[in-house]
N, C-alpha and C positions, 0 to 999 in steps of 0.2 A: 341786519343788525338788530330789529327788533326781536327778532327770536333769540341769540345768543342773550340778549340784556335781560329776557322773560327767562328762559331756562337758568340763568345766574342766580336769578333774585330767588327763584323755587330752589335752589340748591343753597340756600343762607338761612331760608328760614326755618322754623322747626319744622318738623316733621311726627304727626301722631300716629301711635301704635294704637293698634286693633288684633284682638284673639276673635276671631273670624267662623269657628266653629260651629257657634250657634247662628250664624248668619246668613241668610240668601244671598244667590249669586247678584241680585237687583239692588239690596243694601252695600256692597262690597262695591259695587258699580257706582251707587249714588254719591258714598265716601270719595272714592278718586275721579271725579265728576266735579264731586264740592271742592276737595283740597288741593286736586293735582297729584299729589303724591302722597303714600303711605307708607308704612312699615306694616305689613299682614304676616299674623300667626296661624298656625294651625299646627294641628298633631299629623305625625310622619302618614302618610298613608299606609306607609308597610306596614304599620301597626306595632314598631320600634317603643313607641312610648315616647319619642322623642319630637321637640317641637321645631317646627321650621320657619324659617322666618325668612325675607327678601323686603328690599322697595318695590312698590309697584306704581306706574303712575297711568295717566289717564290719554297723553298724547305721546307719541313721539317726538314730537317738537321739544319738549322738556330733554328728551336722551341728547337729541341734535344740540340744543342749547349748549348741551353741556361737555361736549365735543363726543358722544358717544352714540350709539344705537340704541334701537328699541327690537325687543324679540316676545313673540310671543308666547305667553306661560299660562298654564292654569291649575290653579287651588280648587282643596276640597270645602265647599260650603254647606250647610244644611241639608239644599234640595239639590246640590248635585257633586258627582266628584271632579267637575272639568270647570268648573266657571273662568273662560276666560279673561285676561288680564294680560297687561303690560308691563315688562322691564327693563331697566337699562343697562345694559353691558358695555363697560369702557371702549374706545377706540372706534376706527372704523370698520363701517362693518364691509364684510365679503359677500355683500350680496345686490339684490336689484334695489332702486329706489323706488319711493313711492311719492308721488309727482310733486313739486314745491322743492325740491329735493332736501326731501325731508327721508333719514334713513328710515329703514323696515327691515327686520330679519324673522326668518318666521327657525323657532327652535333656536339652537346655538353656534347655526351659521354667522 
């Protein structure tokens, strides 16, 4: 019950955006460490010109909270084009858990 109440209150409150570009993958890390949840920018990798954007949060207990999954993603930052990170994708997921049964999906499983 205490997880559903934490993931609720994370999903009311604001949420700040960050363009991410000039950033380390350890800054980007520290962000959703500090806040739980972000909005992170960056430019397409394909080199489109175009910007992308998602939620990223810091646990999966925040996706579970909020009746959904976490899968894992990663952005291009400074010093690398892979810096992993977390997101949440509605519903449940199709896959294993990861103990506390808290979800985990690795990709878009």
């Amino acid at each position: 019950m205490l997880l559903a109440a934490a993931g609720s209150a994370t999903a009311q409150e604001p949420i700040n955006r960050y363009d991410i570009q000039d950033m380390t993958c350890n800054q980007v890390h520290g962000i959703l460490d500090r806040e739980g949840a972000a909005i992170l920018r960056y430019p397409s990798p394909s080199g489109s010109g175009r910007i992308l954007y998602d939620r990223y949060v810091d646990s999966p207990t925040i996706c579970f909270g909020q009746g959904g999954h976490a899968v894992q993603r990663v952005v291009p930052t400074r010093d690398t084009k892979g810096c992993p990170t977390l997101s949440c994708r509605p519903g449940p997921p199709e896959c294993d858990t990861l103990g506390f049964d808290m979800f985990y999906c690795d990709n878009d499983n």
